[in-house]
KEGU-958179 format. One record per residue: residue number from 1; chain; x negated, z negated, y of N, C-alpha, C, O in turn. Coordinates in steps of 0.05 Angstrom, whole numbers. Each point is the difference from the previous one (the first is absolute). Example, Ala and Ser with C-alpha at 12.3 -4.5 7.8 and 13.67 -1.06 7.14 Angstrom:
SITE    nr   kette      n.u      n.w      n.v     ca.u     ca.w     ca.v      c.u      c.w      c.v      o.u      o.w      o.v
SITE     1       A     -264     -156     -114       18        0       24      -18        0       24      -21      -13        0
SITE     2       A       28       27       21      -16       -1       24       15      -14       22      -10       -4       22
This chain:
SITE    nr   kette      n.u      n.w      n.v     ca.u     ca.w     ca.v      c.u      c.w      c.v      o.u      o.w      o.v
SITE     1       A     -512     -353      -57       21       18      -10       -1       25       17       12        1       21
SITE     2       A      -24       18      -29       14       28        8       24       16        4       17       -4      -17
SITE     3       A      -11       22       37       24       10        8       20        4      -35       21      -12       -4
SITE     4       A      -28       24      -10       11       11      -21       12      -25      -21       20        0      -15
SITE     5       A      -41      -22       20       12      -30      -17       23      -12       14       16      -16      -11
SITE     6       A      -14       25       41       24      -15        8       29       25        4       25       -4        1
SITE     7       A      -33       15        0       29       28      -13       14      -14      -12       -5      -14      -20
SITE     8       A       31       18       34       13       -5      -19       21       18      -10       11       12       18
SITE     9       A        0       -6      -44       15       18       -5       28        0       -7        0        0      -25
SITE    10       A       25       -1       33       16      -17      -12       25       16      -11       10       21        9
SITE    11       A       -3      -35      -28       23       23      -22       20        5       22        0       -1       24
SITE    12       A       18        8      -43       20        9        3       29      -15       -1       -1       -7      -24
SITE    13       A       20        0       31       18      -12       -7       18       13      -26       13       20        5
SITE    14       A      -11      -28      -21       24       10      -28       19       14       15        4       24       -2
SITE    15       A        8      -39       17       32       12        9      -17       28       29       18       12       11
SITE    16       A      -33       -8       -6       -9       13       17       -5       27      -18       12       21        7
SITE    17       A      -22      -20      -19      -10       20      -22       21        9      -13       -2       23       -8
SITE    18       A       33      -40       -2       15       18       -6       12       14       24        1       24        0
SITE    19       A        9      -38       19        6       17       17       -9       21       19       16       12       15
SITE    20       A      -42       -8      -16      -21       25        0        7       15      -17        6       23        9
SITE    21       A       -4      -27      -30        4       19      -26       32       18        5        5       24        0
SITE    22       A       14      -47        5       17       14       11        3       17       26        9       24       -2
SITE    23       A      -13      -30       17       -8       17       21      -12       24       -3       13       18       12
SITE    24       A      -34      -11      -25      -11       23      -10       14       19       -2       -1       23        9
SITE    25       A       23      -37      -26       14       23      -19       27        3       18       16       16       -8
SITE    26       A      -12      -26       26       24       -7       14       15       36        0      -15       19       -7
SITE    27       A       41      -13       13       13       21        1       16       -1       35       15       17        8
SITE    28       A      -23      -37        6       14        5       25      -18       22       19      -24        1       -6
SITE    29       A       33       15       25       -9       21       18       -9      -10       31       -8       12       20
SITE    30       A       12      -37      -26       -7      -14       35      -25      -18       -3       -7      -12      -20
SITE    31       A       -3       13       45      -27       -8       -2       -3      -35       -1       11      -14       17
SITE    32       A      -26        1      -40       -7      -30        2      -17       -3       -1      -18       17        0
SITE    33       A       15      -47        0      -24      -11        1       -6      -31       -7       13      -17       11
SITE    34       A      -27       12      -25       -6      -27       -8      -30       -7        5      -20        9      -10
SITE    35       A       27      -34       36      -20      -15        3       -5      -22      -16       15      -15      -11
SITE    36       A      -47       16       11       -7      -18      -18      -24      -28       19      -13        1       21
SITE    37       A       15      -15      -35      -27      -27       20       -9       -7      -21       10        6      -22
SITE    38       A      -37      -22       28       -8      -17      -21        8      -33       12        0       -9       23
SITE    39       A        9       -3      -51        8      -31        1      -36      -10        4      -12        6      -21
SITE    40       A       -2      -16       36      -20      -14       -4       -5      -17      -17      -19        6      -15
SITE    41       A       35      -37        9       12      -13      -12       -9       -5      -28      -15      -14      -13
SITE    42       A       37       40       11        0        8      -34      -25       30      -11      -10        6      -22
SITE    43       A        9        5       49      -25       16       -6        9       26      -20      -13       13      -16
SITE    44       A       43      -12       26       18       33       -4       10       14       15        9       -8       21
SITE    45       A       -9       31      -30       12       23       23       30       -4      -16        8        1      -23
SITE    46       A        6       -6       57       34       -7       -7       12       21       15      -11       20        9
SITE    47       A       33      -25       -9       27       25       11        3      -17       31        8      -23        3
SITE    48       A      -15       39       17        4      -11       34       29        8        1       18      -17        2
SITE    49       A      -14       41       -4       24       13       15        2       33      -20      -16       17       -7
SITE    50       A       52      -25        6        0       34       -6       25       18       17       19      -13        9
SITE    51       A      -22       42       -5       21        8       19       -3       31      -16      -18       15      -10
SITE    52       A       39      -15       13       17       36        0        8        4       27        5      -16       18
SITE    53       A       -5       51      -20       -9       11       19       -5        0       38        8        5       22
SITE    54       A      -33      -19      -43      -16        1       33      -17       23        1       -7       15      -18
SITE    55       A        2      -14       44      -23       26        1      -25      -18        7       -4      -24        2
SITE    56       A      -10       47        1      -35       -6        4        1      -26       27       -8      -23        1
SITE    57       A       25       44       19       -9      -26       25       12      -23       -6      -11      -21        7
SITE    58       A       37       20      -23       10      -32       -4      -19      -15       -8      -10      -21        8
SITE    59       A        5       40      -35      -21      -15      -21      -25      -14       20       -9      -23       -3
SITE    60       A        2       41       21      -21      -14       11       -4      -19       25      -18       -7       15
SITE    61       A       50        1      -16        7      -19       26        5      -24      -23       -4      -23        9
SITE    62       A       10       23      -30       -5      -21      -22      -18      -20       -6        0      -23       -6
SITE    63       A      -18       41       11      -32      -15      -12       -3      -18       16       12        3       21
SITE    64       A      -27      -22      -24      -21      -23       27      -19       12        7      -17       15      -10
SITE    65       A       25      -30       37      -25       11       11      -28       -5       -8      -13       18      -11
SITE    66       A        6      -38       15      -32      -17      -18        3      -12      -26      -10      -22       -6
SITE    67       A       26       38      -15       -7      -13      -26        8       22      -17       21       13        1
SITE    68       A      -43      -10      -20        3       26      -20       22        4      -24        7      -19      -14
SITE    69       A        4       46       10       16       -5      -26        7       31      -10        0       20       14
SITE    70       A        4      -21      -37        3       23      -18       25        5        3       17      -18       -2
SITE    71       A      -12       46        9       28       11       -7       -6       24      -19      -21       12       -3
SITE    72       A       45       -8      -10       10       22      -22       14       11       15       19      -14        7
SITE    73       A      -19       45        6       27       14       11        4       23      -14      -17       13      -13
SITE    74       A       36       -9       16       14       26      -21       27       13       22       22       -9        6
SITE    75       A      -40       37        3        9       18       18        9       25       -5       -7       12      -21
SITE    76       A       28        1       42        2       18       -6      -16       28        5        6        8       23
SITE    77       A      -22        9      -35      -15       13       15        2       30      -14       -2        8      -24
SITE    78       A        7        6       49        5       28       -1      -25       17       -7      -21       -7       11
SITE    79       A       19       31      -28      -22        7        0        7       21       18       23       -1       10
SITE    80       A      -45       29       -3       -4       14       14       23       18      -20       23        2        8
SITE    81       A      -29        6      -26       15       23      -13       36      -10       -8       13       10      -18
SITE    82       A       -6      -30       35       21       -8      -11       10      -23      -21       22      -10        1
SITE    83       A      -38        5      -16        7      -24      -20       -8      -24       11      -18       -5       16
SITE    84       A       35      -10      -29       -1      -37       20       -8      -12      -29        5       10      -22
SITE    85       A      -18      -31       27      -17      -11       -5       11      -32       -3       21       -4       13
SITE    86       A      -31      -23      -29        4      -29        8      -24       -9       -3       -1      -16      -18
SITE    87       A      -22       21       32      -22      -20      -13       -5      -22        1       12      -10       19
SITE    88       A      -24       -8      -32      -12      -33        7      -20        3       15      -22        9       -7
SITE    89       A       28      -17       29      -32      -12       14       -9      -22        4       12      -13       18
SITE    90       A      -30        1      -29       -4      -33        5      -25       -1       15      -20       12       -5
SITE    91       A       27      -34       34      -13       -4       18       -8      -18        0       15      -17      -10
SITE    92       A      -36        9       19      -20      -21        5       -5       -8       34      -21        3       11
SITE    93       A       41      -11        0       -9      -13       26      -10      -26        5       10      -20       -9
SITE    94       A      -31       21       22      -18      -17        9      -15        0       32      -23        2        8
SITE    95       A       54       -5        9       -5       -5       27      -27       -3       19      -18        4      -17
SITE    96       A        8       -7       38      -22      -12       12       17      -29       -1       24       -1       -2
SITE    97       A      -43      -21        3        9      -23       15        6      -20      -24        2      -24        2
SITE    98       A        3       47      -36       -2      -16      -27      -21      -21       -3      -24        5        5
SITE    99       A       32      -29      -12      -18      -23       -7      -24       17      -24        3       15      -19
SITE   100       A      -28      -28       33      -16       21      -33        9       -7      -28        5       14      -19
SITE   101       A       -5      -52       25        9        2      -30       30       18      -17        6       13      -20
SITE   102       A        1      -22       40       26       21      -14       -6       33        1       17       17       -8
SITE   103       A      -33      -12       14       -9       33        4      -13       -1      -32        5       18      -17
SITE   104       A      -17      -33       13      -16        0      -18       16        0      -28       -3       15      -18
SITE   105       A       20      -36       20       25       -2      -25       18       22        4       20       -4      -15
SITE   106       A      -18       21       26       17       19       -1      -22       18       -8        8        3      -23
SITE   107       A      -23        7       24      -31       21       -2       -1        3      -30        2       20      -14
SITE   108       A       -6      -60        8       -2        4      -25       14        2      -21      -10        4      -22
SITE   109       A       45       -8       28       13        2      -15       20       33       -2       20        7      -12
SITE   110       A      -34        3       28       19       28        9       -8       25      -27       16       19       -2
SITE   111       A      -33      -19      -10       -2        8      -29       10       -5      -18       12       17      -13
SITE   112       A      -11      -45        5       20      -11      -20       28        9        6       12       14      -17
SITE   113       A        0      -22       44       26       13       -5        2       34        1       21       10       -8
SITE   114       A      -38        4       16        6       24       -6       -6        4      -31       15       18       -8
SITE   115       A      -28      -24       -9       -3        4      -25       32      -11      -15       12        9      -20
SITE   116       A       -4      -35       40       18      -14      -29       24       15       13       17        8      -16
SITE   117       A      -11       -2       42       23       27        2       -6       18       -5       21       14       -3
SITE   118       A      -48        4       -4        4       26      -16        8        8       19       24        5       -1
SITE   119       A      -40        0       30        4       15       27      -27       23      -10      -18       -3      -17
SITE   120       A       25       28       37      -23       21        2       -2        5       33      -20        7       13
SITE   121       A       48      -15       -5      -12       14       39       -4      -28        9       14      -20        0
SITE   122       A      -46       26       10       -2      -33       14      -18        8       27      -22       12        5
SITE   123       A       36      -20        5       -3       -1       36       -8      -20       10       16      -19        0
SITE   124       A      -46       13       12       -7      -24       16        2      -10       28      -17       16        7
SITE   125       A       22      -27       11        5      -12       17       29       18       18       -2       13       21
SITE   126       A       25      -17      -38       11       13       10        0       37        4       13       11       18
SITE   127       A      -28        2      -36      -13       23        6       23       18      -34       -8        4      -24
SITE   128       A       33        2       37       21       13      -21       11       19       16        1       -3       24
SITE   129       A       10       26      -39        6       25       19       30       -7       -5       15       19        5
SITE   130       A       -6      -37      -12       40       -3       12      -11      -17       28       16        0       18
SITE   131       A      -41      -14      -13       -5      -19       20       -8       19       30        2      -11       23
SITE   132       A      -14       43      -28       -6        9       12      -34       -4        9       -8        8       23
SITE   133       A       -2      -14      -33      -24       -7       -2      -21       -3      -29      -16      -17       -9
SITE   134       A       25       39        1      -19       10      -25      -18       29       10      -16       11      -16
């Protein structure tokens, strides 16, 4: 078996996807964020944790240390000429010290959920400009 036969890719949870959907469209002005994990198990990306307004550093005192997971954040961001901004940024952290297999199930499933949330800003290892490191 080759690397690509043992990929694995895994959906989405139903109830995860609507509430992505909501989020999107959300009308609040403070910064959130919804973490996401994969269930091994069941072999879906589920809902870890969600929080209103946290900032970047909370958000990133959140995460684990050695185990990977997708967040959706939606920030407030000023532009240069004055107008503020809410974008989505969805991050992909994947620590040092991640088990490979789980590096690997998160790798391969980190497309699918950007396609089935209908994300455009996607930031890898932690690398988002509300995070300060874009």
């Amino acid at each position: 078996m080759n690397a690509s036969e043992s990929l694995v890719v895994c959906d989405v949870a139903e109830d995860l996807v609507e509430k992505l959907r909501k989020f999107r469209f959300r009308k609040e002005t403070n910064n959130a964020a919804i973490i996401m994990k994969i269930d091994k198990d069941k072999q879906l990306v589920v809902l870890d944790e969600e929080h209103e307004g946290i900032s970047p550093d909370e958000l990133k005192d959140e995460l684990p240390e050695r185990q990977p997971r997708f967040i959706v954040y939606s920030y407030k961001y000023q532009h240069e000429d004055g107008r503020v901004s809410y974008p989505l940024c969805f991050i992909f952290s994947s620590p040092v010290g991640c088990k490979p297999e789980q590096q690997m199930m998160y790798a391969g499933s980190k497309n699918k959920l950007v396609q089935t949330a209908e994300l455009t800003k996607v930031c890898e290892e932690t690398a988002c400009p509300a995070l300060g490191v874009c």
